[in-house]
TIKOL-775106 format. One record per residue: x, y, z of N, C-alpha, C in turn. Coordinates in steps of 0.1 Angstrom, whole numbers, plus 2048, in hexadecimal, padded with zeros to 3 digits. Each point is the difference from the previous one (the first is absolute). Last residue first. Layout:
TIKOL-775106
XYZXYZXYZ ...
This chain:
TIKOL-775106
4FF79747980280D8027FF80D7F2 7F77C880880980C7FB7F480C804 7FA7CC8147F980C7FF80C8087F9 80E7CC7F67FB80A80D7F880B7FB 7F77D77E580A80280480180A80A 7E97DC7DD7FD80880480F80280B 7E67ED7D380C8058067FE80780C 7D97E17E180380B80481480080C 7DE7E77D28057FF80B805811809 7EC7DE7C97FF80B809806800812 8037E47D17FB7FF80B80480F807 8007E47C980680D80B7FA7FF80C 80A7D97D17F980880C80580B80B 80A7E17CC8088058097F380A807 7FD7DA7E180680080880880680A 7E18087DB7FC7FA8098067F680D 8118207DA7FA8058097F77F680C 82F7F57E07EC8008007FF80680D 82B8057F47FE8087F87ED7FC801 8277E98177FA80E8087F78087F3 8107CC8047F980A7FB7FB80D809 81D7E68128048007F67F77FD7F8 80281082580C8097FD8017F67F4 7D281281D80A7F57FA80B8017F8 7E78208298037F87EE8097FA7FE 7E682082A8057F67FC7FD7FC7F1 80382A8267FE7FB7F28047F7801 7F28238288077F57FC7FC7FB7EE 7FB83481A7FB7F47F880C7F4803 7F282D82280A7FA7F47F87F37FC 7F68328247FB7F87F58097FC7F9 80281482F8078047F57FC7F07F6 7FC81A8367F97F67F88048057F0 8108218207FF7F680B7FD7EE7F6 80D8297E57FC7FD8058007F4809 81D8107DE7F880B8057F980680A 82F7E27F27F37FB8057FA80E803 82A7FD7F17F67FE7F67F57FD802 82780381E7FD8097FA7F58037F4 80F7DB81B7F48068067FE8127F7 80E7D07E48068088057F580C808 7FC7CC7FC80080B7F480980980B 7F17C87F880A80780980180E7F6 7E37CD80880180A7F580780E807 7FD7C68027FD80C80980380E7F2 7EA7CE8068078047F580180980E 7F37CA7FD80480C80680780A7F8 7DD7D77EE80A80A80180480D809 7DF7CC7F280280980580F808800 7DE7E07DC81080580680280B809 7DF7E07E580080980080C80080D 7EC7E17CF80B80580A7FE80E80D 7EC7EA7CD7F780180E80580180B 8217F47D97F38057FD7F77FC80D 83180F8097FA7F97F67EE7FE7FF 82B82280B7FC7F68057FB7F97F5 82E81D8117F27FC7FB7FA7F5803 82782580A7EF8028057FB7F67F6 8367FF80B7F38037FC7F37FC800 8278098257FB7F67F77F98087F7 80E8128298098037F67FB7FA7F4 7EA8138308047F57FA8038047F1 7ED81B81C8057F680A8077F87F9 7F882F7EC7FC7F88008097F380C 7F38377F080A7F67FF7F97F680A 7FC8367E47FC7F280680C7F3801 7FB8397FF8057F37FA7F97F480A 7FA83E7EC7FA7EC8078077F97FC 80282E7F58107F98037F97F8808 7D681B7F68158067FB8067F8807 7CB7EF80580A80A80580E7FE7F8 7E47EA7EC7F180680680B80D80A 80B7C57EA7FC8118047FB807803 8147CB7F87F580880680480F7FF 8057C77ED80280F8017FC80780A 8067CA7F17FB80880980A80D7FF 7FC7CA7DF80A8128067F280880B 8017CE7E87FB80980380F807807 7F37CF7DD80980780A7FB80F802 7E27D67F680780B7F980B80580B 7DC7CF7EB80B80680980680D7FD 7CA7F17EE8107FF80080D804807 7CD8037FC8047F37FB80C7FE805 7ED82B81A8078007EF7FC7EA802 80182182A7F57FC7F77FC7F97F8 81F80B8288017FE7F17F57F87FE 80E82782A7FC7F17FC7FC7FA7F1 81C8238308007F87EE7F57F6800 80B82282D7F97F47FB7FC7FE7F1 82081F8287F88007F07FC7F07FF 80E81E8318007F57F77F88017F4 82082881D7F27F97F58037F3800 81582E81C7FE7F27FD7F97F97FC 8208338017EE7F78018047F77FB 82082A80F8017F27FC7ED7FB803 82782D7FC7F17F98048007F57FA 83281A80A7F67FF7F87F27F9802 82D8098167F580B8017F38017FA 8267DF80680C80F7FA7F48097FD 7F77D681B80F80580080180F7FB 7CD7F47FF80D7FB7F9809803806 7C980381280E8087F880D7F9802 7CB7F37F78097FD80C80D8057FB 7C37F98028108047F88077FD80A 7D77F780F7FD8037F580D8017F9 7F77D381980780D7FF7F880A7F2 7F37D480C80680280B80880E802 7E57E67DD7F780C80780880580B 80A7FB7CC8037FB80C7FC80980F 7E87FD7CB80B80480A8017FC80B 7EE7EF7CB7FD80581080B804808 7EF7F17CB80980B80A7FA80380B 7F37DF7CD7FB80580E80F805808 7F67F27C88078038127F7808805 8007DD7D37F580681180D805804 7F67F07C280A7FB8137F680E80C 7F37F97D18027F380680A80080A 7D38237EF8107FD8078017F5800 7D88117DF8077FC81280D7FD7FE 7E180B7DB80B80E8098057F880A 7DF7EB7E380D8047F8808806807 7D87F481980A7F77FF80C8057F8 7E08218068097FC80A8097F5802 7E480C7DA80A8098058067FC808 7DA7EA7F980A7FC7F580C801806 7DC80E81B8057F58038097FC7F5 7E98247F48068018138107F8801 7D87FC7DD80C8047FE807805809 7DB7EC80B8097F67F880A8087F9 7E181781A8067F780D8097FA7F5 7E681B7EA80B8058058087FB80B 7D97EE7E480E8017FB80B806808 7DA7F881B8057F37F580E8077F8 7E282580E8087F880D8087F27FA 7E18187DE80C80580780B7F7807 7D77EC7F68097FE7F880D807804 7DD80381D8017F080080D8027F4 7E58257FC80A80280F8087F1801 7E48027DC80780A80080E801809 7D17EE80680C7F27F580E80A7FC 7E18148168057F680E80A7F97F6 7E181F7E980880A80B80D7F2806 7E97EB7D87FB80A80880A806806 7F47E17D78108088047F880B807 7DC7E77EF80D7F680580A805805 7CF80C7FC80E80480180A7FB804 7C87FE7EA80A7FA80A80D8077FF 7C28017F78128067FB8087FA809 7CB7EF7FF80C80C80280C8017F5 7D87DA80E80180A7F780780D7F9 8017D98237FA8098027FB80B7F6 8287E27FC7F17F87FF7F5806801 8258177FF7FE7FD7F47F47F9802 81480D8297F88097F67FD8007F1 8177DC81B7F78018027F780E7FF 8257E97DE80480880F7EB801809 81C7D87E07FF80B7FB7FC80D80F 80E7CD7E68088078077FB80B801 7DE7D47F48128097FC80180A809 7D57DD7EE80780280C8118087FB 7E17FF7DF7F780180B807801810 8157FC7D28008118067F47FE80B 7FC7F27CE80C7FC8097FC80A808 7D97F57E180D8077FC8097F8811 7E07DE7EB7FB80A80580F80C7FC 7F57CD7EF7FF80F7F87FC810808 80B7D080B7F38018037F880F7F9 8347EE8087F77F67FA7F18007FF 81E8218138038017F07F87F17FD 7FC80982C7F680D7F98087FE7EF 8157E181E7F18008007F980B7F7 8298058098067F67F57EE7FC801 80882181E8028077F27FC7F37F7 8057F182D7F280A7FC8008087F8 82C7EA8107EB7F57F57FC8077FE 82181F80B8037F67F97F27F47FA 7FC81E82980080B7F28017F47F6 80A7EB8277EE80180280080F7F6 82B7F580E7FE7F57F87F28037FD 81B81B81A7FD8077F57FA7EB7F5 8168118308067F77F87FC8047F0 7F681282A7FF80A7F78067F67F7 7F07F082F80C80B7FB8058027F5 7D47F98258038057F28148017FD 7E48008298007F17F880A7FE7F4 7E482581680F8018078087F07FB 7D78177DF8007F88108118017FE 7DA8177DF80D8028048037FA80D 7D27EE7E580880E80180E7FE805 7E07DE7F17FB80880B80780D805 80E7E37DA7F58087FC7F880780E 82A7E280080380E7FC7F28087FF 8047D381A7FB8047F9804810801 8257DB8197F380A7FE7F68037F1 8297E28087F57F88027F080B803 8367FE7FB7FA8068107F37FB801 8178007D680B7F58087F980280C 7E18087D080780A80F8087F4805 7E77F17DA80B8047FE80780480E 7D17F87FF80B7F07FE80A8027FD 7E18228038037FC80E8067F57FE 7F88137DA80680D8058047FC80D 7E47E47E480D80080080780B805 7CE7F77FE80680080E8127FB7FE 7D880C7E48067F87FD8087FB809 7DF8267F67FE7F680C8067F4800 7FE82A7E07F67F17F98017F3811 80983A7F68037F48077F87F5800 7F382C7EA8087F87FB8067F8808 7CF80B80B8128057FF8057FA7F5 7C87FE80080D7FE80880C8077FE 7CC8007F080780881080C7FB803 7E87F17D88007F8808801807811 8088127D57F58038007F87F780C 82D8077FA7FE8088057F28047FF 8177D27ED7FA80480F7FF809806 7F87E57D28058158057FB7FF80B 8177D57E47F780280980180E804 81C7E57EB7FD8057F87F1807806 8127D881F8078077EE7FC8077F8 7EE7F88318017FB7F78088097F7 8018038357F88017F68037F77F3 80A80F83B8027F97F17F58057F7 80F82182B7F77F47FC8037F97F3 80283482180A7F57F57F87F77FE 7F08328048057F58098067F47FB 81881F7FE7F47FE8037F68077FB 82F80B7F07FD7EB8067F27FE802 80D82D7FB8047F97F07FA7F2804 80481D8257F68067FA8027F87F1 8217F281E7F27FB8077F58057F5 8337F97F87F68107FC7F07F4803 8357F281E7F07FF7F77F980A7F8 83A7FE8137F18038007F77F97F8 82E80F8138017F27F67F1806808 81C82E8017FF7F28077F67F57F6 8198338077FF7F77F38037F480B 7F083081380C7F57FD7FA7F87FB 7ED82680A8048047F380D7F4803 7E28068287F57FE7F280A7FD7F3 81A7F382A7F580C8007F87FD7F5 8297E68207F58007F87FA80D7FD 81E7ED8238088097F77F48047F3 7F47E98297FF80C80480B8057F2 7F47D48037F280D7F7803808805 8207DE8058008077F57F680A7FF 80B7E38297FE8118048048037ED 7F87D28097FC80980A7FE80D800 8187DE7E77F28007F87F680D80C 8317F58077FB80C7F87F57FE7F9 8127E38207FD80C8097F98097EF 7FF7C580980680F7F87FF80C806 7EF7D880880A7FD80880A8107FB 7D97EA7F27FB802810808800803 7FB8057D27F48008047FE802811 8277F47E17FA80B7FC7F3806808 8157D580D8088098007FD8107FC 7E47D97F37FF7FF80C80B80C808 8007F17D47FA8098027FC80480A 8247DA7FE7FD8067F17F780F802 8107D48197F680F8087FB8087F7 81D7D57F37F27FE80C7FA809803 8248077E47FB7F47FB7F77FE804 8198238077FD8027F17F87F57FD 81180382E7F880E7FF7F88007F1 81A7D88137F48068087F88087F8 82D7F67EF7F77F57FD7F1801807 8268208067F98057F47F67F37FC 81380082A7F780D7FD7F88017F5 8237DB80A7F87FD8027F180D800 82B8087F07F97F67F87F17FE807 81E81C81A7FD8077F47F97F77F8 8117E98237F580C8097FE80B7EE 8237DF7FC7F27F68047F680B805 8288177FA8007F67F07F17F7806 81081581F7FB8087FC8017F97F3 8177E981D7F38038057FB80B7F6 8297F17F87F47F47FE7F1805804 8228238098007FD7F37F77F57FC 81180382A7F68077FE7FD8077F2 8227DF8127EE7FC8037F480B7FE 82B7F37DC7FF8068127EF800803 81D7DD7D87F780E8007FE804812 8127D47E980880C80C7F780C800 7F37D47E57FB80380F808809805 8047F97D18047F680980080280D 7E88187E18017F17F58087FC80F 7FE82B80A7F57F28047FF7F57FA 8268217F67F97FC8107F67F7805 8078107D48077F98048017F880E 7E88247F47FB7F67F180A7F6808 80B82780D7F27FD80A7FC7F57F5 8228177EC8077F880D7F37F7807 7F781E7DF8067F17FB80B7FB809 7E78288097F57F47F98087F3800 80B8278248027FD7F67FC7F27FA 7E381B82280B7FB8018057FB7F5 7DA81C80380B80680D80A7F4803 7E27FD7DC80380D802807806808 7F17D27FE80B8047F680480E7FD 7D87F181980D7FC8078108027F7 7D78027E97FC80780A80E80480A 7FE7DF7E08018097F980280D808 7EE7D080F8118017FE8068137F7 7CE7F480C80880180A813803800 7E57F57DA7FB80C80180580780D 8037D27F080980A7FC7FE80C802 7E17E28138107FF80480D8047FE 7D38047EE7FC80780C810803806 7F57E27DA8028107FE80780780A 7F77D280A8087FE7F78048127FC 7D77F181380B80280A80D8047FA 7DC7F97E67FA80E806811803808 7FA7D97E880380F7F7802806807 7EC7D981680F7FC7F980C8127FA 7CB7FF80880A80080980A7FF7FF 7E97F47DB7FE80D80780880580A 7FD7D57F880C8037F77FD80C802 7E37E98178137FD8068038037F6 7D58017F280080A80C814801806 7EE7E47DF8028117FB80380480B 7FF7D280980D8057F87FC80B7F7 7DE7F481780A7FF80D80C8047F8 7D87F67E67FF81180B80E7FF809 7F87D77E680480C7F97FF80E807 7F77D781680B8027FF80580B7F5 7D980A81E8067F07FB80D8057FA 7D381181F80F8067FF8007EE7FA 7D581E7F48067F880A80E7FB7FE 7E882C7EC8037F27FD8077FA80E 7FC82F7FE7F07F98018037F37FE 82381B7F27FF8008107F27F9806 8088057D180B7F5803800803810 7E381B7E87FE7F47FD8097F1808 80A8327FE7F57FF8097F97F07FA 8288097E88028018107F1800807 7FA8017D38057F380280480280F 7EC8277EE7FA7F68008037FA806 81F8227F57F77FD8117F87F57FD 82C7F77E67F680B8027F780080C 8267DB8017F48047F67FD80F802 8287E68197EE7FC8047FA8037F2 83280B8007FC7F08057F07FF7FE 80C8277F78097F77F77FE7F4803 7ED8278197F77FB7F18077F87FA 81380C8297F37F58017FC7F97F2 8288217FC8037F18017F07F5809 7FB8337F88017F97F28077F3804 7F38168277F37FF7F88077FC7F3 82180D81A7FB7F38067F27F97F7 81582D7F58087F58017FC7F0804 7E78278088028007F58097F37FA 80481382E7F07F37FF8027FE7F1 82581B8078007F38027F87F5804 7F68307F78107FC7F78007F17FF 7E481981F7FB7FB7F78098007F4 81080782A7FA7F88047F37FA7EF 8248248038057F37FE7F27F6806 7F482E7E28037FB8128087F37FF 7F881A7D48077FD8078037FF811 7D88067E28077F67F880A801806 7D88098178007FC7F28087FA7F8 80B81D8267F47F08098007F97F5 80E82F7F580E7F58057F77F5805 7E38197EE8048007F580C7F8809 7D481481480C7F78018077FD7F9 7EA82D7F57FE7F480880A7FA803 8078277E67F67F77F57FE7F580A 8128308108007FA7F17FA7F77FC 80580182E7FA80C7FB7FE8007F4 8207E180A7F58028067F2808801 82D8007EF7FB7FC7FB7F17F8803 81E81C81C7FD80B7F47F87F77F6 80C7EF8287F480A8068008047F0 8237E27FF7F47FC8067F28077FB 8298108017FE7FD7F67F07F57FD 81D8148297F280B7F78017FD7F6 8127E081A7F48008087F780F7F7 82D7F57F27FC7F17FD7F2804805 8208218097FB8017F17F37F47FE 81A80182F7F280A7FD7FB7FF7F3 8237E28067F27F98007F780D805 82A80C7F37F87F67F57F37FF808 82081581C7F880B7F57F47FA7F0 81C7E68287F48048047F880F7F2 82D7EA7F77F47F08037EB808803 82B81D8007FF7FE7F27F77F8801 8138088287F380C7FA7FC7FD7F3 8237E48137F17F97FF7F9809802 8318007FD7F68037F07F57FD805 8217F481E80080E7FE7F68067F4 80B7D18077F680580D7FC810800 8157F37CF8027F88107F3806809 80A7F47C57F980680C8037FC80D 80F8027C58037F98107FA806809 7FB7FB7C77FF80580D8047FC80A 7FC7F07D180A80680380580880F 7DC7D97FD8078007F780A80D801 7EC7FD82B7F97FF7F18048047F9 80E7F08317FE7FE7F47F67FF7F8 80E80B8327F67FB7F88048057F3 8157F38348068057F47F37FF7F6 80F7F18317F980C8008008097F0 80F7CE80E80D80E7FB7FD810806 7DE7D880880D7FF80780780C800 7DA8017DE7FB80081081080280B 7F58047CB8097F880780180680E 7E97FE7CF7F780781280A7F4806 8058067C68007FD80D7FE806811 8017F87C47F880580E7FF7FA806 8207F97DF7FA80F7FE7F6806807 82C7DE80A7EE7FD7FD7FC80F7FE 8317FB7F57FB7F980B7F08047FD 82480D7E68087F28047FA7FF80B 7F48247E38097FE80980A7FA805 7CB7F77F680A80D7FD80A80080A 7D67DA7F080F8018088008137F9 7CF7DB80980D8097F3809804808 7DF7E58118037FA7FC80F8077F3 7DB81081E8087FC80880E7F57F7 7DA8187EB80580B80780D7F580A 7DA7EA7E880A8027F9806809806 7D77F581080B7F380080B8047F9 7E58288088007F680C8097F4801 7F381D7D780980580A8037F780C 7E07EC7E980B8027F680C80780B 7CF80480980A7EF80480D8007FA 7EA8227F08028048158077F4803 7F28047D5808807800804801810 7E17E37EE8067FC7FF8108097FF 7D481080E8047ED80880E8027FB 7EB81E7EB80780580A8007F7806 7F17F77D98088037FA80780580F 7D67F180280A7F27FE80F8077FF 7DD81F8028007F980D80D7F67FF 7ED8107DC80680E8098047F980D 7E77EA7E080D7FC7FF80880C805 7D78028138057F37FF80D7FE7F7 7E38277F98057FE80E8077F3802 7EC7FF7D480C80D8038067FF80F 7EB7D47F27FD8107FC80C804801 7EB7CC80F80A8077F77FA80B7F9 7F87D982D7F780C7F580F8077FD 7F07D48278078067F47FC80B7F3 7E77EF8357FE7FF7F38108067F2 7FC7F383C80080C7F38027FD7F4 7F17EA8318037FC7F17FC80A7F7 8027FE8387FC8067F48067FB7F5 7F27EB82F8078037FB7FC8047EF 7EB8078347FB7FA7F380B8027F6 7FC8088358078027F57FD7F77F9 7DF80E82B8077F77FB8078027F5 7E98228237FC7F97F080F7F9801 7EE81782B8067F87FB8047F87F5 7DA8208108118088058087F57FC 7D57F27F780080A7FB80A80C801 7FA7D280F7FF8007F680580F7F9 7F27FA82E80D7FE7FC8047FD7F2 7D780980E80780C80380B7FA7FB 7E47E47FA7FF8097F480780A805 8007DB81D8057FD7F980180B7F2 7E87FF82B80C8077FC8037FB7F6 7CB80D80080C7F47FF80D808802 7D781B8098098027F68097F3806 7DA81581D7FF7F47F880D7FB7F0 7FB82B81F80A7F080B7FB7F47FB 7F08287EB8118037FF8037F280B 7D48077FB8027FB7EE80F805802 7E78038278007F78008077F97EF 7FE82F81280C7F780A7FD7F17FA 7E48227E980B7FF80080A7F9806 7D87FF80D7FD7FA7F48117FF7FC 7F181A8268017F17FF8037F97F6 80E8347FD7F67F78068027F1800 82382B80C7FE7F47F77EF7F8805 81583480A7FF7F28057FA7F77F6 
């Protein structure tokens, strides 16, 4: 039981410090600019992701968009490839690879995709160099937002903006250009026919990326992210994570030039607090490893270009494993990084294989349920099939249907026309297939249907076998 004293120093606490204290107000972050290694590592995959992104919609193969997610057709285009509804094992076997590529680089060296290729910090990145184009470095922006509004803050600020939207809008039109063709959808809207739900997602993609890269920027990473969450369960001692050598730094504190501040007791962290002016999240790296953190790697970069200006060695803040800090040994290529690699390659060469092997045409063979057989005028067994063709291919083919499996099978067909079709076509067919009962061994009698293209019968990937069963009376 609580004494008096207690009840009266817990119901004397102002609300206002409770709420204070679950409710912290957003302090907008001004990330200091810094040139290193990580950084133009960083610049160099901006501008490779963005690259893919605006330029992918815009290349032709063929005589049509080299990528395209044609929703309507059911048809996905990539560049020489075609994928239908029927290929989306191929969709689902990526994004397993995409979730253990994750876990493998994870394990490996941290957040390293949060760092330099998550799209949400792709395109804060983005947004952060047209601020610094219009506003200034951080100085001048945290200067120019303290300034009372006139007319020079109003035309940085409306041209900022002006950019942000202006990006944001192509960045929506790009988006939408994946699943509808670019230079029609360019057209469309120059003159208002664009469909309503094309306009809409061109304004709902812009407007995301003008929120998310321009207004929420870290705010995303921090309270809206699932994988700042559950990374420490991929974590162990021998993963290569963005760290402080706490034992090298402290304790930290300024000093003078030329000054023996280890006769002083101090670190080599001179307490310059650029390592927290650089972070886009606005954490102090030196309090250790926070869920905050995503590995952007800018707070190594000053804090090297610091320690070369103050003649200390490099290497206070960097990439290293927390039994190194500890004084240990570390293992980078453990048991998991192993297993993580295995599985990876062999899901991706799986997945090669199978695309180079797939079939571009489908039969499916079903039997007619209304009869098992049915004997002939002149004695012979009769089975009744519908075959279901479907063309795969780019391109229109004409097809033949076989079948064997029993001595003196003939097949024959409802219809006299030829079989073809054309690209994504699928073509129901009555076939019956007529043997002799003397050839039937058994009550149930295993045959193949074949289908190939009769004009390339010689690529394999045109011609498919289906399996099916004969069936006929009890022999004696």
């Amino acid at each position: 039981m609580k004494s008096s004293e207690e009840n009266h120093t817990t119901q004397s606490i102002p609300l206002e410090t409770v709420q204070e204290s679950l409710y912290a107000k957003r302090e907008k972050i001004y990330p200091r600019q810094v040139l290193g290694l990580f950084s133009r590592l960083r610049i160099t995959s901006v501008f490779t992701l963005l690259g893919i992104y605006y330029i992918f919609p815009w290349l032709t193969w063929d005589g049509r968009q080299a990528v395209l997610l044609d929703l309507p057709a059911r048809k996905f285009y990539i560049f020489g490839l075609t994928f239908w509804p029927q290929d989306m094992i191929f969709l689902a076997f990526l994004l397993i690879m995409a979730g253990l590529t994750l876990f493998f680089f994870t394990a490996l060296a941290g957040r390293l995709w949060c760092g330099f290729a998550c799209p949400q910090t792709v395109w804060t990145e983005v947004f952060l160099w047209m601020e610094r184009w219009v506003e200034g470095d951080r100085p001048q922006q945290m200067k120019l937002d303290k300034a009372p509004m006139s007319a020079r803050k109003f035309r940085l600020k409306a041209t900022k903006h002006a950019i942000w939207i202006f990006f944001a809008a192509y960045t929506g039109l790009t988006f939408v250009g994946f699943f509808s063709p670019i230079r029609e959808l360019c057209v469309n809207l120059w003159h208002f026919n664009a469909s309503t739900t094309e306009t809409f997602w061109v304004f709902f993609y812009g407007f995301a990326t003008y929120g998310n890269a321009g207004w929420l920027r870290e705010q995303i990473c921090i309270y809206m992210c699932p994988y700042a969450r559950f990374q420490s369960a991929m974590f162990d001692k021998d993963t290569m994570v963005l760290a402080y050598d706490t034992q090298r730094g402290e304790p930290r504190g300024s000093r003078k030039r030329g000054e023996d501040y280890k006769t002083a007791g101090l670190g080599d962290c001179v307490n310059c607090t650029m390592c927290v002016q650089v972070c886009p999240t606005g954490i102090d790296i030196r309090n250790g490893l926070q869920y905050q953190c995503i590995s952007c790697s800018a707070c190594i970069d000053i804090c090297d270009e610091v320690m070369d200006k103050v003649g200390y060695p490099r290497g206070l803040i960097r990439y290293t494993t927390q039994n190194i800090l500890e004084g240990g040994h570390t293992h980078v290529f453990r048991l998991r990084i192993f297993i993580y690699g295995f599985l990876l390659l062999s899901l991706f060469l799986g997945w090669m294989y199978a695309i180079s092997q797939r079939s571009l045409v489908e039969l499916d063979v079903m039997r007619d349920r209304n009869s098992l057989f049915k004997e002939t005028e002149t004695g012979f067994i009769e089975n009744v099939y519908v075959v279901k063709l479907m063309n795969l291919d780019e391109h229109a083919h004409s097809f033949q249907i076989t079948a064997k499996g029993i001595d003196g099978l003939q097949l024959e067909l409802n219809q006299t026309s030829e079989l073809k079709l054309v690209s994504g076509e699928i073509l129901d067919v009555p076939v019956r297939l007529i043997a002799d009962p003397k050839q039937l061994k058994q009550r149930s009698t295993d045959v193949s249907f074949q289908m190939q293209a009769t004009d390339a019968p010689t690529n394999p990937k045109l011609t498919t076998v289906e399996q099916a069963r004969f069936l006929g009376p009890i022999t004696r």
